[in-house]
C-alpha atoms as a printed R data frame, in Angstrom:
   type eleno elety resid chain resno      x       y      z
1  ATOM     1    CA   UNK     A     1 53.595 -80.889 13.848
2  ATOM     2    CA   UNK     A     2 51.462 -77.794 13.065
3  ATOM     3    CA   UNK     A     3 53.099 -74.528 13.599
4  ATOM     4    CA   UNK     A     4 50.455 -71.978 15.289
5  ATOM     5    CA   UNK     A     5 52.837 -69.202 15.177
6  ATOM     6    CA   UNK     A     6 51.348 -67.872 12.127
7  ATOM     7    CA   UNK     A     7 47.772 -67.742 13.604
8  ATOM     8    CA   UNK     A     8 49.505 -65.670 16.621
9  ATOM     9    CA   UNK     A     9 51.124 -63.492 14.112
10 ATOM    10    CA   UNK     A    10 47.775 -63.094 12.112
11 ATOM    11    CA   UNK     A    11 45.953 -62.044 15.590
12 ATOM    12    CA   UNK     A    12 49.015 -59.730 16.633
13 ATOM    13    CA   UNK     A    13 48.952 -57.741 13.375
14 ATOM    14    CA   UNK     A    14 45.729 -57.331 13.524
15 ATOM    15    CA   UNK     A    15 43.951 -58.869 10.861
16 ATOM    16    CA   UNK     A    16 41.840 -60.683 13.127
17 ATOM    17    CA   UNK     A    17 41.108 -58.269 15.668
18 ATOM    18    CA   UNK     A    18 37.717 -56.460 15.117
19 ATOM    19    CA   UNK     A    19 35.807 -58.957 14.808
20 ATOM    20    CA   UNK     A    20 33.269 -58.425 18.167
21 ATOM    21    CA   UNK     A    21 32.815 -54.924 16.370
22 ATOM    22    CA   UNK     A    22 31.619 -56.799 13.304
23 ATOM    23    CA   UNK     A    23 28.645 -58.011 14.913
24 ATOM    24    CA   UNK     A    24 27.902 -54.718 17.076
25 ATOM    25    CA   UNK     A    25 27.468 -53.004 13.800
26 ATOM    26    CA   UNK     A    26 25.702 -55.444 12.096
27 ATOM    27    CA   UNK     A    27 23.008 -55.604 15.317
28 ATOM    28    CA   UNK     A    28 22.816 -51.830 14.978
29 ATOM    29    CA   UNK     A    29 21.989 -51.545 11.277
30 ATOM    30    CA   UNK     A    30 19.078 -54.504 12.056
31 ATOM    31    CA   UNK     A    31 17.596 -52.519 14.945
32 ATOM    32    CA   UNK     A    32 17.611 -49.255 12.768
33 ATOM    33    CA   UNK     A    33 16.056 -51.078  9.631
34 ATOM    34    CA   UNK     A    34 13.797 -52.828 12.284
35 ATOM    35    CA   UNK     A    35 12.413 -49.301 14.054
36 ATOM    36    CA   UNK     A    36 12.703 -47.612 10.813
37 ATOM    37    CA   UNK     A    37  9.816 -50.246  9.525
38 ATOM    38    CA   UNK     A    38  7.836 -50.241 12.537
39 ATOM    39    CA   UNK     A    39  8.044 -46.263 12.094
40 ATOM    40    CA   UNK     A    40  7.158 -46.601  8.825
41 ATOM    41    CA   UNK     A    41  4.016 -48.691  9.754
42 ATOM    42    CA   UNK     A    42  2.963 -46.836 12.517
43 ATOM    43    CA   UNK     A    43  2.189 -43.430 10.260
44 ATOM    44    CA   UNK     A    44  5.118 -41.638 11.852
45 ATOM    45    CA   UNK     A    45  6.555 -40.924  8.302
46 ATOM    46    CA   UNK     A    46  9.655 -38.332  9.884
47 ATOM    47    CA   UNK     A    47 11.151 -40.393 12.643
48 ATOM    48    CA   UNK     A    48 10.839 -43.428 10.324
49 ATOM    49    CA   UNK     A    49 12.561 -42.435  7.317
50 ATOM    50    CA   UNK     A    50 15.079 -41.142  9.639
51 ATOM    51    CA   UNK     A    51 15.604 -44.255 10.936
52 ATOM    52    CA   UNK     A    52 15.780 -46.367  8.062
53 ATOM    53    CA   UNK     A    53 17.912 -43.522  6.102
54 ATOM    54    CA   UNK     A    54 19.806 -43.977  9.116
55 ATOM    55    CA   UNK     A    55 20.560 -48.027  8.717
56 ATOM    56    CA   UNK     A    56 21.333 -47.481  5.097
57 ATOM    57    CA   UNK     A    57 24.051 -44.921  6.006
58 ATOM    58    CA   UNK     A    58 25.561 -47.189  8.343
59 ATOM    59    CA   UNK     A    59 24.909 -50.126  6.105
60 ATOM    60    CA   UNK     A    60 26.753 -48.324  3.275
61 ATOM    61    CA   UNK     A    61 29.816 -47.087  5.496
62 ATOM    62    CA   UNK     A    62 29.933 -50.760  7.187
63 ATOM    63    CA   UNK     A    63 30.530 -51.958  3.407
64 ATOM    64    CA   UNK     A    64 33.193 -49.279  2.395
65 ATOM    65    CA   UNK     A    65 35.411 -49.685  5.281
66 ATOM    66    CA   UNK     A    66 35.412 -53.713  4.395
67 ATOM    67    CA   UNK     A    67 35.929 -52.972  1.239
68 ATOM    68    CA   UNK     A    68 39.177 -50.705  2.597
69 ATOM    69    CA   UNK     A    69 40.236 -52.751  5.100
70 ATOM    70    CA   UNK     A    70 40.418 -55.912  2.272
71 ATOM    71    CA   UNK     A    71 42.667 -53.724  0.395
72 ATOM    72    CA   UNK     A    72 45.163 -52.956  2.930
């Protein structure tokens, strides 16, 4: 008999919970890379490095917290 208490646990402590976040962020940093290169293509230099400087940021902070939240 399999004990699922531990999975309920797990979910309760919150190790699991974030995970529809995950993918909102992830979808964001595409669309900015995304606009950033269409920018970038369309000779609108400004709004297009924004953009993409933009998606790296995020990219970047997206990594860090992982990295935090794997050390916790």
């Amino acid at each position: 008999m399999k004990n699922n208490n531990f999975k309920v646990k797990v979910f309760i402590m919150g190790k699991r919970s974030g995970t529809g976040e995950n993918s909102i962020i992830k979808t964001v940093i595409t669309l900015l890379l995304g606009f950033g290169a269409g920018f970038l293509l369309n000779h609108d230099w400004r709004q297009g490095t924004e953009a993409m400087c933009m998606g790296i940021l995020l990219f970047l902070i997206y990594l860090l917290s992982k990295r935090i939240d794997d050390n916790m």
